[in-house]
TIDREN-228277 format. One record per atom (N, C-alpha, C): x, y, z; residue in three letters. Coordinates in steps of 0.001 Angstrom, whole numbers, padded with zeros to 6 digits, always signed. Each point is the difference from the previous one (the first is absolute). Last residue first. Layout:
residues N
XYZALA...
This chain:
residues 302
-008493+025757+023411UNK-001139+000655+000098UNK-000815+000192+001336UNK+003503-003208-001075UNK+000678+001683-000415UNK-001469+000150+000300UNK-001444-003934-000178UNK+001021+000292+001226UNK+000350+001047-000053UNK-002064-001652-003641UNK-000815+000787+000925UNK+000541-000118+000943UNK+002816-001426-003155UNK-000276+001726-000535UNK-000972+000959+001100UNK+001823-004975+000225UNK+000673+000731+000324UNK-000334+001330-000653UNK-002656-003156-001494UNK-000474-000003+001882UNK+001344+000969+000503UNK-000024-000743-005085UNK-001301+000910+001137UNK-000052-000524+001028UNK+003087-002256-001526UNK+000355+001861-000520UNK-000820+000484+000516UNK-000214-005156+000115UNK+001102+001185+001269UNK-000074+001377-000323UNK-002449-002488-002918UNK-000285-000039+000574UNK+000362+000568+001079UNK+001855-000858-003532UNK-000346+001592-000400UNK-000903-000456+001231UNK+002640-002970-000428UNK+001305+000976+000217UNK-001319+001074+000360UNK-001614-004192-001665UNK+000357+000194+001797UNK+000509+001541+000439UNK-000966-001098-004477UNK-001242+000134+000696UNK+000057+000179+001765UNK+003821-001127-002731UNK-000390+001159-000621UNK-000980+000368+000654UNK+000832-004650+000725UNK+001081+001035+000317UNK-000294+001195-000402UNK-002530-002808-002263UNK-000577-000251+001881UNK+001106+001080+000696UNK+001186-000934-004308UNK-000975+000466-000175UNK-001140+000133+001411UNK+003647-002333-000704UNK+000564+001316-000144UNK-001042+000977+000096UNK-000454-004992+000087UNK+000780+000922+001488UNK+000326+001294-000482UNK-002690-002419-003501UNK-000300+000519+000931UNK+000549+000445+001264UNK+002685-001196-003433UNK-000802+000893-000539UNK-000999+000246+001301UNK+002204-003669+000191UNK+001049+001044+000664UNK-000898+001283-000748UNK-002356-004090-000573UNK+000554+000183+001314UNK+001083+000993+000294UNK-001111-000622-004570UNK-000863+000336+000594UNK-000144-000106+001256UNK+003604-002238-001772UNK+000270+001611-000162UNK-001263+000731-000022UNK+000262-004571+000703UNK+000671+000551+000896UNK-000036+001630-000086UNK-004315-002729-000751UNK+001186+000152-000598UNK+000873+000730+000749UNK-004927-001499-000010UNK+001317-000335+001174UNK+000888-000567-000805UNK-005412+002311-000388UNK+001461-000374-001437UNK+001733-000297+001458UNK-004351+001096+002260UNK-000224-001211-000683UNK+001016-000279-000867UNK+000598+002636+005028UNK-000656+000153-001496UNK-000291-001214-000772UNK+001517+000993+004661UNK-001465+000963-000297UNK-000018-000084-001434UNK+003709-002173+002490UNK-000949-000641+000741UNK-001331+000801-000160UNK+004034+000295-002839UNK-000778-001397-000065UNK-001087+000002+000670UNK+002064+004991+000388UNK+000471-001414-000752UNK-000833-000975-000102UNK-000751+003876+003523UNK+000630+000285-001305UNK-000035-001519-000873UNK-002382+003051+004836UNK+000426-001273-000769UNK-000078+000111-001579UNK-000553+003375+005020UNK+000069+000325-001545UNK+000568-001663-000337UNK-002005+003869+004151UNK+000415-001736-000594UNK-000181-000315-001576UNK-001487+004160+002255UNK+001574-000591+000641UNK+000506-000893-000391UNK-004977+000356+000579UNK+000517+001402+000060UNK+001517-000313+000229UNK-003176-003540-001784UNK+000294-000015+001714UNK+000942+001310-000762UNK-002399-002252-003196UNK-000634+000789+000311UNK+000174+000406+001721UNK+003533-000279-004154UNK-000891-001422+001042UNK-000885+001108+000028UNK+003441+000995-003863UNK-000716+000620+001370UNK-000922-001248+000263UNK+003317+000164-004047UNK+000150-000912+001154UNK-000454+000769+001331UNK-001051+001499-004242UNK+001472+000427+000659UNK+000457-000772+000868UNK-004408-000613-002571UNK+001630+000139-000891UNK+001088+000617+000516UNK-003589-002140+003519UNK-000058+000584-000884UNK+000949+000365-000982UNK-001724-004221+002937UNK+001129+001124+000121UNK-000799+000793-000973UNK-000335-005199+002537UNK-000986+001092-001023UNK+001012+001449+000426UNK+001832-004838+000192UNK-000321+000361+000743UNK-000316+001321-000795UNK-000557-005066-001188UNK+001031+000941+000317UNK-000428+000792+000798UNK-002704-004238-000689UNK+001305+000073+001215UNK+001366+000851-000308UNK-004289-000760-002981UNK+000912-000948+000089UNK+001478+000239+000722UNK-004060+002203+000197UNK-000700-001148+000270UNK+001428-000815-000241UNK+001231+004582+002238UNK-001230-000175-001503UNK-000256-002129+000226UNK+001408+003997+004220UNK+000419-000970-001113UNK-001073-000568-001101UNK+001145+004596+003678UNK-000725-000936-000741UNK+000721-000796-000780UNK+002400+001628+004557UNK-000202+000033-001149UNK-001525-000324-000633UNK+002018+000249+004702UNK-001194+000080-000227UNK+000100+000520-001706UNK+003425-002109+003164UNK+000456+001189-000241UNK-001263+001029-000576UNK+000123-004911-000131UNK+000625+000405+001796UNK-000301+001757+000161UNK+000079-001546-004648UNK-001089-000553+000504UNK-000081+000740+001800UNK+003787+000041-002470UNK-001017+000699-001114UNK-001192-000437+001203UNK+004104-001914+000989UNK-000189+001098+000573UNK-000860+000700-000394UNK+001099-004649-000569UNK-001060+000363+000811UNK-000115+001351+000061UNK+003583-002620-003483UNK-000193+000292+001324UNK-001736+000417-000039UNK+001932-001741-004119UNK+000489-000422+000584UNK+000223+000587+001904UNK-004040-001158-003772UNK+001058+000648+001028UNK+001107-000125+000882UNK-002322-002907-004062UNK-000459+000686+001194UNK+000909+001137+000653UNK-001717-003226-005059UNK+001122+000150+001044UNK-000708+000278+001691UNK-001315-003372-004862UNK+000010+001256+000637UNK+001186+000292+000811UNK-000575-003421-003629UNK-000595-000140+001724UNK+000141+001036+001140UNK+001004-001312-005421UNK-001023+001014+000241UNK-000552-000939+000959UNK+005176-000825-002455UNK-001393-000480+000640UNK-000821+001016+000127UNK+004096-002078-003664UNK-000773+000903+000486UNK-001221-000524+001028UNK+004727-002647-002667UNK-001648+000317+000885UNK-000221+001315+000086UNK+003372-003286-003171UNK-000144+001401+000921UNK-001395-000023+000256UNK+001751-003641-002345UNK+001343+000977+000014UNK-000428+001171+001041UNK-002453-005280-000749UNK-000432+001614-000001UNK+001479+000439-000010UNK-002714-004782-000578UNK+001391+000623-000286UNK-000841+001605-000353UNK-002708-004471+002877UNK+000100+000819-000951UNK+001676+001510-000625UNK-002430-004905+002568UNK+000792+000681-000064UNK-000124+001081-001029UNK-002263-004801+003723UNK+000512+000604-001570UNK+000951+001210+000304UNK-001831-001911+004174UNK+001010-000484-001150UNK+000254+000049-001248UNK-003572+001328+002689UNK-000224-001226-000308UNK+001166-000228-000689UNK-000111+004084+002094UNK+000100-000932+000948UNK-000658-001789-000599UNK+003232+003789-002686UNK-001154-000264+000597UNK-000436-000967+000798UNK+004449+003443-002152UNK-000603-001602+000409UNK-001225-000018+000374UNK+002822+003443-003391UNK-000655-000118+000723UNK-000225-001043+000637UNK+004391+001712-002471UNK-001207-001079-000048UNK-000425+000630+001582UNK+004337+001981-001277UNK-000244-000561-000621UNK-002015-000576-000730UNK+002976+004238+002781UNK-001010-000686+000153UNK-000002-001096-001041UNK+004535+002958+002303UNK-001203-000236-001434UNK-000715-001428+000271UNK+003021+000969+003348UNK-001034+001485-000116UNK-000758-000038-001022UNK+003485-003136+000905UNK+000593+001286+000146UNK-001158+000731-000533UNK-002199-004038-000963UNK+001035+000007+000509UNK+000915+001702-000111UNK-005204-003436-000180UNK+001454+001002-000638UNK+000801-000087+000523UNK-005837-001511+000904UNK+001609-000249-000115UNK+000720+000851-000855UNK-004683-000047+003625UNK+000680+000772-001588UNK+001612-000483+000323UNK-004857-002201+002470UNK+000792+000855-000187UNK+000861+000890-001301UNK-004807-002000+000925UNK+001082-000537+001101UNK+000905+000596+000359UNK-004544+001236-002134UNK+000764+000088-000372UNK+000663-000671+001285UNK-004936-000781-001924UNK+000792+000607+000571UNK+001393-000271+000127UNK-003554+000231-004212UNK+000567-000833+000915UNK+000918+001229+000715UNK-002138+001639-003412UNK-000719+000187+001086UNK+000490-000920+000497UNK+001949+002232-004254UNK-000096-000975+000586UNK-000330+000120+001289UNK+000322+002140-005518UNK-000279+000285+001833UNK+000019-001471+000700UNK+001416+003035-004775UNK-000509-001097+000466UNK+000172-000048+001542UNK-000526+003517-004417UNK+000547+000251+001356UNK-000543-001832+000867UNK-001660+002833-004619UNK+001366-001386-000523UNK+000462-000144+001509UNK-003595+003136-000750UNK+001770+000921-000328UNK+000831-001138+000352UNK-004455-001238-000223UNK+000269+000682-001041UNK+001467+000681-000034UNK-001099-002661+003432UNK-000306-000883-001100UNK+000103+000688-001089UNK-000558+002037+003714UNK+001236-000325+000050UNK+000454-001369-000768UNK-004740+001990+000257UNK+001302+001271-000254UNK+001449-000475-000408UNK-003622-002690+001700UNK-000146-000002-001762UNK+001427+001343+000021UNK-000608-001353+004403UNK+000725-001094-000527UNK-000218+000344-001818UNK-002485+003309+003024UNK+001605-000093-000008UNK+000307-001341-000669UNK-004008+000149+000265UNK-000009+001261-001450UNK+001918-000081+000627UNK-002250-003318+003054UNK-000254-000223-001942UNK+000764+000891-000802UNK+001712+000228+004911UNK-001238+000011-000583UNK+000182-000641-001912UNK+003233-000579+004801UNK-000152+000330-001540UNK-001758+000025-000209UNK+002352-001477+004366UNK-000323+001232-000432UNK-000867+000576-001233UNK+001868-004229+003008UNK-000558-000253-000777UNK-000496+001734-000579UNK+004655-002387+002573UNK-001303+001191+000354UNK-000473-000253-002082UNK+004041-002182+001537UNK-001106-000372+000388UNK-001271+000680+000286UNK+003955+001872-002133UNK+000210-001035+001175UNK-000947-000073+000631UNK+000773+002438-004253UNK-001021+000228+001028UNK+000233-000300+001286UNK+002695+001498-004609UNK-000205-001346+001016UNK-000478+000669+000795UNK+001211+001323-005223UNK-000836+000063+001479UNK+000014-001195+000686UNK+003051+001609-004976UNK-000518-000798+001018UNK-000631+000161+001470UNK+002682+001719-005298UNK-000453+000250+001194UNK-001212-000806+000508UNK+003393+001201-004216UNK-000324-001231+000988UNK+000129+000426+001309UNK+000868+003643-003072UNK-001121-000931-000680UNK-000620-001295+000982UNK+002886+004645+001673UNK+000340-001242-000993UNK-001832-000431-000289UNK-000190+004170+001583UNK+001925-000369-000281UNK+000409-001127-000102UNK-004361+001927+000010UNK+000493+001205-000958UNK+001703-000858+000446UNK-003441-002497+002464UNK-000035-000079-001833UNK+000795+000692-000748UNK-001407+000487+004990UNK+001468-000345-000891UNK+000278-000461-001012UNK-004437+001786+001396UNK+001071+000757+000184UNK+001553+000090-000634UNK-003632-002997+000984UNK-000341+000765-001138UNK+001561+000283-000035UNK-000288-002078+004059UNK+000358-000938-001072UNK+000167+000452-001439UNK-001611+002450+003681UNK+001391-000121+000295UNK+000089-000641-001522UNK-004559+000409+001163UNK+000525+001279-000660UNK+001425-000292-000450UNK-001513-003790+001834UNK-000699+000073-000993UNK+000869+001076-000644UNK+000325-000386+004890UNK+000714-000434-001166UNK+000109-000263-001221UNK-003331+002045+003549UNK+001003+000321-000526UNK+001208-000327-000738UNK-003485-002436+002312UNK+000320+000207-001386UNK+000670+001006-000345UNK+001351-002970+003957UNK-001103+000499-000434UNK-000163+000756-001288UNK+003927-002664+001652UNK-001650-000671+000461UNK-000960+000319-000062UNK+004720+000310-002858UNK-000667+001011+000792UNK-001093-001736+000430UNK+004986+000996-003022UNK-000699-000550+001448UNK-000994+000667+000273UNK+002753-000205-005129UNK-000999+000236+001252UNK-000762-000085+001036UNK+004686-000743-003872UNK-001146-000570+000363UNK-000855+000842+001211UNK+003698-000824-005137UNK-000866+000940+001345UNK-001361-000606+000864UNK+004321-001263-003663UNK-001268-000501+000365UNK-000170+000846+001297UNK+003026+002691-003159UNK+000377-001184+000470UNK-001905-000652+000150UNK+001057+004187-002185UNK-000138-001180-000582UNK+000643-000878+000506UNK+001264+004046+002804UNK-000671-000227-001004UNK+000094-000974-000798UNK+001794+001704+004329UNK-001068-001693-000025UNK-000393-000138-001451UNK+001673+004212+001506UNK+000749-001123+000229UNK+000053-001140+000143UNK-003139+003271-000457UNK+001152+000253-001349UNK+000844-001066-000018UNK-003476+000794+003652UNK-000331-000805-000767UNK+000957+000356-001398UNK+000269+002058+004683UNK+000827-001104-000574UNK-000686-000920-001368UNK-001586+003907+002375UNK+000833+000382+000095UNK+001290-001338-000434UNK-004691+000225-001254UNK+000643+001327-000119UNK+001723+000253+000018UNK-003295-003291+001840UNK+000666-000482-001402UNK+000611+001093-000972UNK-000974-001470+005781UNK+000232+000828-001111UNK+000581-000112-001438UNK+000336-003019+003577UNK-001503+000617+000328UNK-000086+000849-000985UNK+003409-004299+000187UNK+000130+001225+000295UNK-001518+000263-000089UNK+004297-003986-000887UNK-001605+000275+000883UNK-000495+001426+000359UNK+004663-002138-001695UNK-000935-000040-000693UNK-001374+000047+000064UNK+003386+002325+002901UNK+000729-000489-001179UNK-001192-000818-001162UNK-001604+001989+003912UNK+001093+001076-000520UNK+000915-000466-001171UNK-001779-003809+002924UNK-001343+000968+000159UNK+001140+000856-000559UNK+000958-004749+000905UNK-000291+000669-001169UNK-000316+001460-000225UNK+000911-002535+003773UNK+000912+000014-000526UNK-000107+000786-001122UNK-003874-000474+002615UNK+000959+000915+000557UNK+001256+000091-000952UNK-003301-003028-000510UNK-000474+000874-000410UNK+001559+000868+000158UNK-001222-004557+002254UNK+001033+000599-001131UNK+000031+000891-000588UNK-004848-002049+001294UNK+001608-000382+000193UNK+001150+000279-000744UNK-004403+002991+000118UNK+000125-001592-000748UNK+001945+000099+000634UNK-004859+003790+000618UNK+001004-001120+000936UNK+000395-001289-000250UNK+000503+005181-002175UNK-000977-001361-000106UNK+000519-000809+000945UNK+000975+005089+001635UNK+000665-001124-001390UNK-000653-001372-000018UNK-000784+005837+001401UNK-000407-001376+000636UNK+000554-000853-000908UNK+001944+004504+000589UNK-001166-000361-001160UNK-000148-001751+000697UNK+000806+005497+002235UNK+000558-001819-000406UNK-000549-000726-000578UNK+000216+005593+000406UNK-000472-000759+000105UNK+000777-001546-000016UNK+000918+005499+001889UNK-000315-000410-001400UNK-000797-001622+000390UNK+001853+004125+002958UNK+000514-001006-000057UNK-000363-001186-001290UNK-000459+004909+001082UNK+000592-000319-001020UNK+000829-001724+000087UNK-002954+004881+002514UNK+000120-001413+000163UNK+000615-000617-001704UNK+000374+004699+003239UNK-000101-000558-001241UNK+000119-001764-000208UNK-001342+004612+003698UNK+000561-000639+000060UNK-000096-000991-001626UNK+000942+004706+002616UNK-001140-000282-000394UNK+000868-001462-000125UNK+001698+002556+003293UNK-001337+001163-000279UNK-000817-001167-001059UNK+002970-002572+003742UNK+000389+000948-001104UNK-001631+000503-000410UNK+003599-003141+003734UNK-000961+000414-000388UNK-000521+000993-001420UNK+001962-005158+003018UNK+000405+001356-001015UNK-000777+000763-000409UNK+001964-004306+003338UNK-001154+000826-000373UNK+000553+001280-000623UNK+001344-006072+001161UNK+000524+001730+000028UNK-000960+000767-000764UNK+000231-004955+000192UNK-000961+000933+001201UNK+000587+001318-000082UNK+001316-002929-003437UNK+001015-000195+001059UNK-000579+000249+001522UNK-002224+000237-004146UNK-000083-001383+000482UNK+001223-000206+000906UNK-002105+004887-000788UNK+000452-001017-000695UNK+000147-001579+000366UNK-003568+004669+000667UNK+000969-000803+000273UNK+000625-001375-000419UNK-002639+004945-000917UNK+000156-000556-000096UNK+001055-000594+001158UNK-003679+004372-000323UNK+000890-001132+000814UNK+000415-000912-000745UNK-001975+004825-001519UNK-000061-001810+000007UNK+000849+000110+000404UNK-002657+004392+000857UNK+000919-000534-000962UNK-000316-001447+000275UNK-002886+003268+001490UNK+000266+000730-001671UNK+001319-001063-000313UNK-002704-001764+004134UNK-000409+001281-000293UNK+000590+000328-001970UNK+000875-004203+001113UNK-000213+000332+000554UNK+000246+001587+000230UNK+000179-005433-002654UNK-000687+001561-000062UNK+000310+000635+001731UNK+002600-004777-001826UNK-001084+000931+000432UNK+000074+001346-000198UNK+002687-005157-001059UNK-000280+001279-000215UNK-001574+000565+000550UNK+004145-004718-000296UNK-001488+000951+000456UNK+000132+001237-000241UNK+003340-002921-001753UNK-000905-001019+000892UNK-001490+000437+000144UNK+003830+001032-003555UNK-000368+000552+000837UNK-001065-000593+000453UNK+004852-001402-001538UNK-001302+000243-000475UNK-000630+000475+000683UNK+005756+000571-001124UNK-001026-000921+000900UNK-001774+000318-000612UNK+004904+002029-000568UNK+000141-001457-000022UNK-001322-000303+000643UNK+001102+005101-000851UNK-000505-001228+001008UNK-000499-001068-000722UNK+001884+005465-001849UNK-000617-001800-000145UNK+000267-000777+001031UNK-000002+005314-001144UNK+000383-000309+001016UNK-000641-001450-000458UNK+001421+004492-003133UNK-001051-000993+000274UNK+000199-000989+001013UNK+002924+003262-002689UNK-000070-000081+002098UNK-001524-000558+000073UNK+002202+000395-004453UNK-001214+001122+000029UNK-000080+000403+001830UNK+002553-003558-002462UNK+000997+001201-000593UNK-000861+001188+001011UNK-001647-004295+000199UNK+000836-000051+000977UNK+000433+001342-000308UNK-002683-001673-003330UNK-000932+001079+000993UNK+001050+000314+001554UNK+001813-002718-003943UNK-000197+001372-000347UNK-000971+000840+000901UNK+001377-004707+000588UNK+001232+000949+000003UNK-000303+001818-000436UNK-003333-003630-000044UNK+000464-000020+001625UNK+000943+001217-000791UNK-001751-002003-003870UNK-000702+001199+000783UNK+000632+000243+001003UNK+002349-002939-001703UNK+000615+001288-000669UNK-001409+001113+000466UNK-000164-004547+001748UNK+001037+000020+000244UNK+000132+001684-000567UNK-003238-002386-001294UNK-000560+000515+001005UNK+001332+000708+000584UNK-000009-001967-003913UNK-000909+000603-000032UNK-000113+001054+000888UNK+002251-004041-000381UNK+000591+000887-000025UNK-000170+001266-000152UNK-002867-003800+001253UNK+001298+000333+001592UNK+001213+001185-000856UNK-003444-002170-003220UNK-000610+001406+001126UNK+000799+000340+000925UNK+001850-001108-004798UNK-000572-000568+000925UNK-000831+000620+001070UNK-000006+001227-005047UNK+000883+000246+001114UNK-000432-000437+001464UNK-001625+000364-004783UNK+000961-001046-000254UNK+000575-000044+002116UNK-001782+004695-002409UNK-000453-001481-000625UNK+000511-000986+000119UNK+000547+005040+001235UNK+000050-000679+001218UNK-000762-002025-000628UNK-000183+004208-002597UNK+001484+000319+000740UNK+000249-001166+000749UNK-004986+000214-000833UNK+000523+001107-000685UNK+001610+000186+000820UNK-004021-003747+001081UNK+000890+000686+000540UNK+001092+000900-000884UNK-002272-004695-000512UNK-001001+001370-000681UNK+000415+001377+001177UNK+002135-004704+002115UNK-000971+000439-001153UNK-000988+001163-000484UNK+004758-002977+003338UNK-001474+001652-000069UNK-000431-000574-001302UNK+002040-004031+002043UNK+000403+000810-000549UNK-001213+000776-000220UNK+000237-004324+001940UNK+001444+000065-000702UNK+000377+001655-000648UNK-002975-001009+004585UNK-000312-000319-001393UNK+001848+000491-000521UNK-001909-000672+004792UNK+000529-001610-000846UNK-000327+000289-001278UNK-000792+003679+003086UNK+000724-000454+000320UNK+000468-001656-000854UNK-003728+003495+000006UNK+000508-000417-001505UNK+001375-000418+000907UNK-002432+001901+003216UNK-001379-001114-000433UNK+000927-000464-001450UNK+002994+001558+004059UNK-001020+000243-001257UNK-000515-000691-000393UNK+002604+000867+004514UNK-000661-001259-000487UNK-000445+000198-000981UNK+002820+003088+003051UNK+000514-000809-001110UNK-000528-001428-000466UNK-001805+003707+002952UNK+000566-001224+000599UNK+001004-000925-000781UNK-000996+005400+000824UNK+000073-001216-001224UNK+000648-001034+001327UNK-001847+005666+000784UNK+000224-001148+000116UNK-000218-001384-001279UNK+001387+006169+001138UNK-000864-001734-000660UNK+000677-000779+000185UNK-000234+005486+001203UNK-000129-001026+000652UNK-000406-001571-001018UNK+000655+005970-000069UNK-000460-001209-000702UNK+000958-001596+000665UNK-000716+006067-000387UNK+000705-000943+000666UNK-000739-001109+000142UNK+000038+004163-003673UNK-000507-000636+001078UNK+000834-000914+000286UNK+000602+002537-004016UNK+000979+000289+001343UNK-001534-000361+000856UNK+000008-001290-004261UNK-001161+001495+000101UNK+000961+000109+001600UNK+001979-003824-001656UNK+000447+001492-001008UNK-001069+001202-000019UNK-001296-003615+002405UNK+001322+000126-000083UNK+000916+001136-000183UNK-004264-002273-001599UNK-000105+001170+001403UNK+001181+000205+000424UNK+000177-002658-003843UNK-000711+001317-000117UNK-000203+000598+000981UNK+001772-004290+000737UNK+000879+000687-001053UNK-000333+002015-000338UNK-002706-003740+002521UNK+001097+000262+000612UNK+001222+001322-000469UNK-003606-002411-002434UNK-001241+000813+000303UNK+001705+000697+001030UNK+001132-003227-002342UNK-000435+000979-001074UNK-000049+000798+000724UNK+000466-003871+002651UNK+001268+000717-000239UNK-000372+001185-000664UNK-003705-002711+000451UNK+000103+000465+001422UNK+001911+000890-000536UNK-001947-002338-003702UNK-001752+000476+000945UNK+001415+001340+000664UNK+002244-004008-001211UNK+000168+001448-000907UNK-001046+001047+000130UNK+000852-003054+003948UNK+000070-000678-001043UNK+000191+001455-000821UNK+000008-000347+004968UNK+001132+000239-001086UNK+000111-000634-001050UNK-003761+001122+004454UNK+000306-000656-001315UNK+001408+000062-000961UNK-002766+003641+003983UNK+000292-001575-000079UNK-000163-001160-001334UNK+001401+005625+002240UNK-000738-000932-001622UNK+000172-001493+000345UNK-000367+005098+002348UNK+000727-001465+000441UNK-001270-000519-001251UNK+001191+005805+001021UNK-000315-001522-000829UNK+000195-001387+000487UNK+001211+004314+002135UNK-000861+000658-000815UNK-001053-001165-000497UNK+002427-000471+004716UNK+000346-000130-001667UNK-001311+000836-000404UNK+001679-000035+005202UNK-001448+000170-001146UNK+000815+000381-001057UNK+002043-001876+004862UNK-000149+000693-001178UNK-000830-000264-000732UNK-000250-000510+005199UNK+000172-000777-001223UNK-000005+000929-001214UNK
């Protein structure tokens, strides 16, 4: 079985970046994309220098073409399993086909769990989103609204104050709020509603009105939620990563695990989950990889 230098599982901007740079350090490099991205239903990059406005399938489309220039080797597919063994990794894909290589780069990133209110789905990328970073411009001074069950939504709710004025919490039925939170959100004018939620009406993707399960209603233009995410694979863990309390995965500023070899980049080890801080760290895990191969190929000559 041939021994890659690299097998990068992930082809989000994490996993292509990190592709791009070992590449051009002339290693031989292996990645896999299932073509599922976690920003797969958004209308468009955000806070991305050159790249503002730009869908992700086209995004992804002009990375592919430029690491293809490099003989970067891509497989249509995800990676099922992976193992340690002696100095390299085993991976295998969901086809059962096995691949081996010196170090290995996890870059499958995260999924963001979506409230569980009927109909959600239609809406979600067009007027329903997790990030106010990356879409709250585009919502600006419409009625904003905030899904959470736990309090983290409070913070969420602050937050979007800086982009419109009418902003709104829904609890759905979770009694959370403390005293000093409800005076807060009384002071930054933020109205909340603890009835639970039924569903969300609109149409072609824009959210009109909230429904509730006592049949009232409330008129929202755009949601925001704070219901976390997860991983989108097992391999951090399987693979004997540390994970921090809120289910990333513990690294150091190069993307070093504490498994000799194993290196995770993007969404699935940091907190700011921005695209172009996901390709900042594949490069930056890439570099660390390259100089890693150098000294083990220097005490070989020796």
């Amino acid at each position: 079985m041939k021994i890659y230098d690299v097998i990068i599982a992930g082809g989000g901007p994490a996993g292509l970046n990190a592709a791009l740079v070992l590449a051009r350090c002339r290693r031989s490099v292996i990645l896999f994309d299932d073509g599922n991205p976690r920003n797969k239903y958004s209308q468009g990059i955000h806070n991305y220098l050159t790249r503002d406005g730009v869908l992700p399938v086209d995004f992804l489309r002009i990375a592919k073409d430029e690491i293809r220039m490099y003989g970067v080797r891509m497989i249509k597919s995800s990676v099922a399993d992976a193992v340690k063994k002696q100095n390299n990794f085993i991976v295998t894909d969901k086809k059962g086909n096995s691949y081996r290589s010196k170090k290995l780069l996890l870059a499958t990133g995260l999924q963001d769990i979506l409230p569980p209110i009927a109909g959600i789905e239609s809406f979600y990328g067009k007027s329903i989103f997790h990030c106010p970073y990356c879409d709250g411009w585009e919502v600006r001074d419409k009625r904003i609204g905030i899904y959470s069950r736990k309090r983290a939504g409070v913070e969420l709710a602050i937050s979007l104050k800086s982009w419109s004025r009418s902003v709104t919490l829904y609890t759905d039925g979770i009694n959370y709020l403390k005293p000093a939170d409800i005076e807060v959100l009384k002071i930054k004018q933020i109205k909340f509603f603890k009835t639970r939620i039924e569903s969300i009406e609109g149409y072609n993707g824009r959210m009109k009105k909230i429904v509730f399960a006592n049949d009232s209603s409330d008129h929202c233009d755009a949601l925001f939620f704070a219901t976390g995410y997860k991983q989108q694979a097992n391999l951090p863990e399987k693979l004997g990563c540390k994970m921090n309390r809120n289910g990333l995965v513990v690294t150091n500023r190069l993307g070093e695990t504490g498994v000799y070899g194993l290196y995770v980049a993007g969404d699935s080890s940091i907190d700011v989950q921005f695209i172009i801080v996901a390709a900042a760290e594949g490069a930056k895990a890439a570099v660390s990889i390259n100089k890693q191969l150098q000294k083990e190929e220097l005490v070989k000559r020796k």
